[in-house]
N, C-alpha and C positions, 0 to 999 in steps of 0.2 A: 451237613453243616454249612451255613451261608453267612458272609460277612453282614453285620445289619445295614439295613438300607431304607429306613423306616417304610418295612414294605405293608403300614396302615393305606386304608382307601383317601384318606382324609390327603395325604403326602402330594398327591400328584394336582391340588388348584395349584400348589404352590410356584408355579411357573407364572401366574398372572401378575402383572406391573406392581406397585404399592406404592401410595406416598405417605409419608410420614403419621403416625397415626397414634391414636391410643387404645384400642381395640383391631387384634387380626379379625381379616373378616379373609375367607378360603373362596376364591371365585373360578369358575367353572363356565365353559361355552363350546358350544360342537355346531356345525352346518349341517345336516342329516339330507340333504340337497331340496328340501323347500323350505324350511323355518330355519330360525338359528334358536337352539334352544340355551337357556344360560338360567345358572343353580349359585347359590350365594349361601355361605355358611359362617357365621359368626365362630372363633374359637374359643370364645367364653360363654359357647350355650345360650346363651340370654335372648328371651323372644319377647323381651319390651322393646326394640330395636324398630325405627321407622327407617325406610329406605328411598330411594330415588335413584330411576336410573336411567342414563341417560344414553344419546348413541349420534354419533359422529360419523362423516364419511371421507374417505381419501385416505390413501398411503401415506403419501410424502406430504401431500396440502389435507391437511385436515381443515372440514367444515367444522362452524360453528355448533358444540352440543345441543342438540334438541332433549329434552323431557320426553321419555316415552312412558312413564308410570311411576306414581308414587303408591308404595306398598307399606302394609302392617298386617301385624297379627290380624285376621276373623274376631269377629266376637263371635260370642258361643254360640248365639241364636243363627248370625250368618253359617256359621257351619255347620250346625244343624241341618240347614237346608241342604247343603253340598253334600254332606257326605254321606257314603252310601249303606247299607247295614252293615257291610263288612269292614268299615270303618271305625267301628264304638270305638272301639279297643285306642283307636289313634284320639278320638276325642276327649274319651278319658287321662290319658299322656297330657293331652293339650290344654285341657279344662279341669284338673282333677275338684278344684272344691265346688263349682258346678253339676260337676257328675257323681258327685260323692253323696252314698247314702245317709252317713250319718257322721260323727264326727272321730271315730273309730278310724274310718276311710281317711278323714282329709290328714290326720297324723300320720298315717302309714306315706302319704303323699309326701308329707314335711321330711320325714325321714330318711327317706329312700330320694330327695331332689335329686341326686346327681346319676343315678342308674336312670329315672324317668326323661331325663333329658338328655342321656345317652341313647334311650331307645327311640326319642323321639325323632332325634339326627338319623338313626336306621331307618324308620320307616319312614322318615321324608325323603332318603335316597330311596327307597321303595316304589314309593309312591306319589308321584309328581302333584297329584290333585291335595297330600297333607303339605309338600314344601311350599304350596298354592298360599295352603292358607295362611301358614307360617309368614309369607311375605315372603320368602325367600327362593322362588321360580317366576321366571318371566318366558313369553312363545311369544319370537316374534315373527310374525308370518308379513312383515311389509319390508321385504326386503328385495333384491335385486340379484341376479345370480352376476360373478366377474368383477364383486366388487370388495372392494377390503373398507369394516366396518370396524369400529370402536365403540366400548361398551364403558359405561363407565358408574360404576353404583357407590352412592354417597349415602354415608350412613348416620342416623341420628338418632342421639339421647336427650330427649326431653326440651328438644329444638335445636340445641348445639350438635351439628355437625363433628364427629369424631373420627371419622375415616372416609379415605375413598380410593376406590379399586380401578384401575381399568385392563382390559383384553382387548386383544385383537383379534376380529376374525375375519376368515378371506371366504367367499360365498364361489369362489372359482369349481374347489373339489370338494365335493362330500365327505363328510365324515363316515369312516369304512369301520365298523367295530372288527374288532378281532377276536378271537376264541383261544381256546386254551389245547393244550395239545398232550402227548405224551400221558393220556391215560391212563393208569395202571389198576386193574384189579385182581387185589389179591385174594387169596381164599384162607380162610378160616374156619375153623371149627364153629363159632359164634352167629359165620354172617360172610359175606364179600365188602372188604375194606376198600375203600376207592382213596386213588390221589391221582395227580395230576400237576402240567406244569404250565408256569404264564399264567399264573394265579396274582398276582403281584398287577394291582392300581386298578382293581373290580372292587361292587359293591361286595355281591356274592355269585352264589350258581346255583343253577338248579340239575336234578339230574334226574335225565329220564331213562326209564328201562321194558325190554323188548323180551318176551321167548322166544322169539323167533328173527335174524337178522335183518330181515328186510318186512319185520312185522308190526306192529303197531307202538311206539314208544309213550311211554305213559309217564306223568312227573311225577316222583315216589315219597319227594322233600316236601312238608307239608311250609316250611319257612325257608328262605334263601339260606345255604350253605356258606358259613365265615372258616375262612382258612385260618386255626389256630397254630398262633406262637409264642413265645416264652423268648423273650430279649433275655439275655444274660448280662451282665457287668463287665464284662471284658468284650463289649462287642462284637459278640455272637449273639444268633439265632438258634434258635431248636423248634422244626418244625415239625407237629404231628406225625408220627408212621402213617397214619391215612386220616382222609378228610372225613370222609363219609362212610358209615356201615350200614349197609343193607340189611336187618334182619328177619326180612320177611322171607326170606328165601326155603328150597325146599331141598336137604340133602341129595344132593347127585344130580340137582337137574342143572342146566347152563344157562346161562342168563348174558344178554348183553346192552351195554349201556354207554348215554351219550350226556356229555355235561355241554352246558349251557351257560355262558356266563353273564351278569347283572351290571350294566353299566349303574353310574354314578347318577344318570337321570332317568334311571330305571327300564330303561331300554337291554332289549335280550339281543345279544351277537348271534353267531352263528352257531350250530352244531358242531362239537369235537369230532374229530373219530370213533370209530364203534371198541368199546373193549370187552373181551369175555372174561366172564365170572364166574364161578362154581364154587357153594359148600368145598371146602376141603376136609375129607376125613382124618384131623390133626389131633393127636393127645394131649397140646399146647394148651393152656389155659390162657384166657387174654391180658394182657399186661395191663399192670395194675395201673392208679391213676397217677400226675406227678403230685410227689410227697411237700409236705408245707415242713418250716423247717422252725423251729424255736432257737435262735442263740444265744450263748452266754459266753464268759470270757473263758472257760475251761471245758464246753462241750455244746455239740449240736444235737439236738432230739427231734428225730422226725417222724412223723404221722401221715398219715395216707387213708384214703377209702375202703371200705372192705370191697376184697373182688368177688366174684362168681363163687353159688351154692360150692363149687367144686374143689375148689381154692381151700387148701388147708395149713400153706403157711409162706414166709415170703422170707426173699432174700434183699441183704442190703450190698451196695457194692460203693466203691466210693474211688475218687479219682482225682491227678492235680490239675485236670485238663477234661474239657466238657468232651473232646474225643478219646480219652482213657490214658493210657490203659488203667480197668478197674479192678478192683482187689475188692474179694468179700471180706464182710467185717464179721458177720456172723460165723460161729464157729458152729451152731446146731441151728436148725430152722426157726425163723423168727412166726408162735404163734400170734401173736396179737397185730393190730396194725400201726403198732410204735417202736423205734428203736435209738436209744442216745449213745453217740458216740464221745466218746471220755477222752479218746488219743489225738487231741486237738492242739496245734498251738498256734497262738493269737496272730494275726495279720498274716494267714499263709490262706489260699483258695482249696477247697473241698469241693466237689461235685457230686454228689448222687445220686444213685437210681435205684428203682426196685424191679421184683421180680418175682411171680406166683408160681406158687409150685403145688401142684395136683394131686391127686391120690395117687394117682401112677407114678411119683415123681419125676412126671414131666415141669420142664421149667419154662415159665412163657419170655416170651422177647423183652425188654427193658421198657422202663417206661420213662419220659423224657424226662433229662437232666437235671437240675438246680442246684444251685451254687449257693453253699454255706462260708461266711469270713467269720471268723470268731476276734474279738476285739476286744481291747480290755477297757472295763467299764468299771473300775474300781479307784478311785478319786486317791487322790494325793490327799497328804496331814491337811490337819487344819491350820490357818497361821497362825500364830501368836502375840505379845508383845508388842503389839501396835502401838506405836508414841508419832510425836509431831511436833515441829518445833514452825514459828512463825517467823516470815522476815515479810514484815509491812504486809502486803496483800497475798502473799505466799504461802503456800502451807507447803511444808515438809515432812512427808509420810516416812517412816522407816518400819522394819519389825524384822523379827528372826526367819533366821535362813530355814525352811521345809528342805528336809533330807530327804530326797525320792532319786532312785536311778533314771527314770523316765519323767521328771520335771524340767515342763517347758517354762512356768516364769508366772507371773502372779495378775490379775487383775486385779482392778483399786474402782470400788464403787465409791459415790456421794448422793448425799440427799438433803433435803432442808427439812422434811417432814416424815419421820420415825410411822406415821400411820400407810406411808406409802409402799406396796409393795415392791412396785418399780423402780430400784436403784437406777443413778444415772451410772451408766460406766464409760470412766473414762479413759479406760487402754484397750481399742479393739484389738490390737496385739498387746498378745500379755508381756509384761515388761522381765527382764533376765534377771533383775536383782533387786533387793529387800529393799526399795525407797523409790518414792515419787514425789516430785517437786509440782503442786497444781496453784498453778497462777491464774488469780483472782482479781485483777486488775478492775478499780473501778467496778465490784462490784456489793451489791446489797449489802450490808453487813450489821443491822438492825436485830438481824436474826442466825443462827450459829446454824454448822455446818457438821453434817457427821459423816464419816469415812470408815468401810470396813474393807475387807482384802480377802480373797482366796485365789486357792494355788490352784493351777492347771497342770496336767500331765503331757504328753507327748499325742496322747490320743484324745486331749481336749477332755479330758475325764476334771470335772471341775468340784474341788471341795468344798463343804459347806462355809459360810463367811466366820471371819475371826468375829469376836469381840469389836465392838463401836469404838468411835473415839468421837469425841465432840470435841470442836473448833468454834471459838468465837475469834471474827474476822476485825483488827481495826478498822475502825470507819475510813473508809480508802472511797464514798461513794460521796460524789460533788452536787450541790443541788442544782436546778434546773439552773440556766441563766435568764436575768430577767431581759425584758425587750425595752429600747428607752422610746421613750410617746412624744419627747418633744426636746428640742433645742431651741437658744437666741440667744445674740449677743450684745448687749446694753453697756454703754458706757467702757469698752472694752473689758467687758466681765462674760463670760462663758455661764449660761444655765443651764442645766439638766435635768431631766424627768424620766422615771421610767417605771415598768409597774413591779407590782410586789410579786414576791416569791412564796408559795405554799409547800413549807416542808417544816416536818416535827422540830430541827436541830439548825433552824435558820439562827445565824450568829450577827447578819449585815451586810454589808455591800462595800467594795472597793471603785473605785474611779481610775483607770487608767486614763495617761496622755502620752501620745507617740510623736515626735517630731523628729523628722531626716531618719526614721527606721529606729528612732530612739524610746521604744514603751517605757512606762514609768510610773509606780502609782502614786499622785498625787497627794493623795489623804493621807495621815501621818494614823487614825486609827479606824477601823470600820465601823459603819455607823447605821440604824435599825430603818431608818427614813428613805425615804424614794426620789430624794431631791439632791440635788449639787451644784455650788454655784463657786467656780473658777475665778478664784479674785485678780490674778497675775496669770493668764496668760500668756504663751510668747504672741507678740505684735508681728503683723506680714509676714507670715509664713503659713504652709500649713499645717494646720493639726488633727489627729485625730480622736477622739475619744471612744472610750468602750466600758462597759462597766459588769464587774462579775460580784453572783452571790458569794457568801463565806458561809461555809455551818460550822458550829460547835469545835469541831475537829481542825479547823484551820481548811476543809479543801474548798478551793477554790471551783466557783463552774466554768463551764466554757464563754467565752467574752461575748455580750450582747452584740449586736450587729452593730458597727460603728457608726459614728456621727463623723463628716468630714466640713473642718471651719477655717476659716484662717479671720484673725482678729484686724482691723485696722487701728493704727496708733491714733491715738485719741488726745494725747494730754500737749497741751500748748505749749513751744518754746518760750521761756523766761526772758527777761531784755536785765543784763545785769546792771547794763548804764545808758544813759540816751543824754548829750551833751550835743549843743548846740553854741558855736560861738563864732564870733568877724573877724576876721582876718585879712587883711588888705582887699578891705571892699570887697571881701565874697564871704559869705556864709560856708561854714565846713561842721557840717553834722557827724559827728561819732558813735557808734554802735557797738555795745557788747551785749555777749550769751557766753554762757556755759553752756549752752543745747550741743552735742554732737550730730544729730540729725541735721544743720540748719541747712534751707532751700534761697537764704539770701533774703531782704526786704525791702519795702516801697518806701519812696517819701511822700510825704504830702504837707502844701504849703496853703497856707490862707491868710490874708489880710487882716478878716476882722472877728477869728477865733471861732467862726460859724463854718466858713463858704469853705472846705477844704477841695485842693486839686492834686492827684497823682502830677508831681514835675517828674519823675523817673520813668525815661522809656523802658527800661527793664530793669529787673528785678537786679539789688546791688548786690555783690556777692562778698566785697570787703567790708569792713569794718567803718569807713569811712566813704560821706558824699560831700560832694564841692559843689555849692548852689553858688552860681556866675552871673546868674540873671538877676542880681538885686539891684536895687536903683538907691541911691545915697539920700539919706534923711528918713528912711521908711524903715516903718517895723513890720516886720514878719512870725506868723505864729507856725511850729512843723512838729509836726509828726509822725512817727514811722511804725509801716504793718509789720514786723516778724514773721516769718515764714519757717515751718520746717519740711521735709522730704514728704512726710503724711499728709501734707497740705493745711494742716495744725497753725493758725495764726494768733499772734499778742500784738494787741494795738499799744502803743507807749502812749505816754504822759505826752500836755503838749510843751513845747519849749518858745521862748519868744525871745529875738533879737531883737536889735535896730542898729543899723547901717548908719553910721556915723558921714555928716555931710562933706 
């Protein structure tokens, strides 16, 4: 017994660099001391894959990648040419509706994909000249001995690049293959059983055999030998009692033999050691094959192959541990090649073996283990009572409590379409108690929602769904918002434009305005039209406006993208009074306003009610001007600009004195 170590052939690329990818690709390279040869294996099978591969030099300063080869599949005719008669067999793997007689053929092809592209990964470790065509072997013979090289293969689907690999190899030392050691062969009644050790990260092996020690050795395996195992669930191994049997053999005579081991790019290591072998005169019959196992939640039934003409009935043995100890279950010899064991309980490990027994009743050796769990696969109640109560876009699921000792908690499906097989489900952990709250926020609600519920057990034993319930959602969903197309400001008026809104349940449009962080909508009620015109304003400041649809239901959309304005004061300060009168030989003009804005005003004098002159060097800020420059006996006509902060002017009336002599 061995702890697992995923001792497959496929295990040992996995030393090779990897960047980020979305297909594993298994990369492989050895120095053999003149080429560097290098093997690339996609782990999804898939041989529409194009490649590129590239190769760098330096350790520490790596040169820039050079391109040595872009590879793909052969086409069928190209392989035709290459491959050699002993080949069909690979072309047919590679080409089947090509090579397929009729259409009998090409479904047997369809059917069986995943066993044909299992053996076609064997025989491309095989046989260098199919991983050729595949694309997936490269020989590169231009290389340098003492120096460390970089390989780098980039891999493509349908032009997008999805992976890329690289290795390093150093052309200093050779790659030394190694051999397998520890050969054992045992003897049998049947044949000489072979095993051996340092069988772990080989394709296969072949094995040769001698009558004579230092005689002629011959290969006797007509296919590379796969060391068979049986991974268990508790991470263990169960490896064959032997690899290989010899049945050609001749009672009593000796025989001796040497294994061979298959590298990964098909290259043969060295010779083992010699081991001897002889028929054994044994009354053992040979052990049977391992049994398949049927489970159920209250028993396992297992089946098996029938053994040798000799074989007249079998034992069952069973165990809590893949190394025992075993107890027979049968109480009288088992004749058939089935046996169900009843004294089961659920979630405990069982182990099995069998055992043939002879006419002699001799009993043969066990045949490897397999581990039976019995589980319980009998579903909880169904739920019931399913009700719902609604708050706004909320649904509120409840129903009756399922009384199960082994209940874990309930899933809660939704759907909008009853023809759908596919519920959504919306608890991947099943929830502990009889009620779900599913928030619907802002969504669809034109259309009603249905929710069913079933219970889970502890072993995920899931019951069939309760009874529906149907949900009609209040309209909780807002219509789009519209976009505005245009602003201007006239006469210190605000206009607005913007486009319309397509939705069944359009009700009209709102007008926001925001000033100092203050939004506010404007319009006293919503209105069906695409237009808005702002009559009041605030003046010098800024403002922003925004405008959202309404439907039917009152919801608001989200705010069109804003207008940002600020208005200028427009409207003219008023002159409540303009007085004009003499006063000891000087004129003294008086000015009122109501205006709060006011920026102060001009005077302006004229002789003969035509020719007016600004006499004010600046603008007067009281209420009152004192004109000093008159001359006694003349009349004078004046009048005065108004000014406010906006730059907003009112020209007054004119007024006319005369200066008494």
């Amino acid at each position: 017994m061995k702890k697992i170590g995923f001792i497959i052939f496929l295990s040992i690329f996995l030393f090779a660099s990897s960047a980020s990818c979305e297909v594993e690709i298994a990369l492989k390279a050895k120095f053999d001391g003149s080429v560097v040869k290098l093997r690339w294996y996609p782990m999804d099978k898939n041989l529409n894959y194009e490649y590129k591969l590239y190769r760098s030099e330096g350790d520490k300063t790596k040169t820039e990648p050079v391109l040595l080869r872009s590879l793909k599949m052969a086409s069928y005719q190209e392989a035709k040419e290459k491959v050699s008669d002993d080949g069909s067999y690979a072309l047919k793997l590679l080409y089947p509706f090509e090579t397929a007689k009729n259409g009998q053929e090409k479904n047997a092809y369809l059917t069986q994909m995943e066993n044909r592209l299992n053996m076609v990964v064997f025989i491309s470790m095989q046989k260098p000249e199919i991983a050729e065509l595949i694309g997936q072997y490269y020989l590169d013979e231009q290389i340098e001995k003492d120096k460390v090289y970089f390989y780098t293969i980039k891999t493509y689907s349908q032009g997008q690049e999805i992976s890329s690999r690289e290795i390093r190899v150093s052309t200093k030392n050779p790659y030394i293959p190694t051999g397998v050691w520890g050969v054992q062969a045992n003897k049998f009644p049947w044949g000489v059983g072979l095993k051996w050790e340092g069988y772990a990260g080989f394709l296969g092996f072949n094995v040769f055999r001698s009558e004579h020690l230092n005689g002629e050795y011959k290969k006797i395996n007509r296919s590379p030998v796969q060391v068979q195992e049986a991974a268990n669930p508790d991470g263990t191994v169960d490896v064959a009692p032997y690899f290989y049997t010899d049945k050609t053999v001749r009672e009593g005579e000796i025989y001796y033999y040497k294994i061979q081991a298959l590298d990964l790019f098909g290259d043969l290591g060295p010779y083992s050691e010699v081991a001897i072998g002889q028929v054994k005169i044994d009354h053992k019959p040979a052990p049977p094959s391992r049994p398949e196992l049927e489970i159920s939640e209250d028993s396992i039934s297992l089946s098996w192959n029938k053994n040798d003409g000799k074989t007249v009935g079998y034992n069952v043995y069973r165990a809590p541990n893949s190394d025992g100890p075993y107890t027979r279950l049968n109480k009288t010899m088992v004749n058939d090649t089935s046996y169900r064991d009843d004294t089961v309980t659920v979630d405990h490990n069982y182990f099995y073996v069998i055992t043939a027994i002879n006419a002699g009743g001799y009993e043969s050796l066990r045949s490897l283990a397999v581990l039976g769990v019995p589980v319980d696969v009998t579903p909880p109640p169904i739920v019931q009572e399913l009700t719902f109560a609604l708050d706004q876009a909320t649904v509120n699921t409840t129903w009756s409590e399922v009384v199960a000792d082994d209940l874990l908690g309930y899933r809660v499906y939704r759907t909008m379409d009853l023809t759908n097989i596919d519920w959504q489900l919306l608890t991947q952990d099943p929830v502990p108690k009889p009620m779900y709250a599913d928030v619907l926020t802002k969504n669809l609600s034109r259309y009603p929602y249905y929710y069913r519920i079933t219970s889970v057990d502890t072993h995920f034993n899931e019951s069939a769904p309760s009874p529906q319930v149907k949900v009609q959602l209040p309209d909780v969903t807002p219509p789009r918002p519209p976009s505005i197309t245009g602003s201007s400001v006239r006469e210190g008026q605000v206009a607005l434009t913007w486009s319309q809104v397509h939705t069944y349940d359009l009700a009209g449009f709102n007008v926001y305005r925001e000033v100092a962080g203050q939004r506010a909508k404007i319009n006293e009620n919503s209105f069906v039209h695409t237009s808005y015109v702002d009559a009041q304003p605030p003046v010098a400041v800024p403002v922003i406006y925004t405008v959202v649809a309404v439907d039917e239901s009152g919801n608001e959309s989200d705010p069109s993208s804003s207008v940002n304005l600020s208005v200028r004061d427009h409207i003219k300060p008023q002159i409540s009074s303009f007085k004009a009168a003499v006063v000891n030989g000087e004129v003294i003009l008086t000015v009122h306003s109501k205006a709060t804005d006011l920026a102060g005003f001009d005077v302006l004098r004229s002789h003969n009610k035509r020719d007016f002159l600004k006499i004010s060097h600046a603008r007067i800020m009281a209420d009152k001007f004192v004109d000093a420059r008159v001359k006694k006996g003349k009349r004078y006509f004046y009048k005065v600009i108004l000014w406010d902060e906006a730059a907003n002017s009112t020209e007054s009336t004119v007024r006319v004195v005369r200066v008494a002599k």
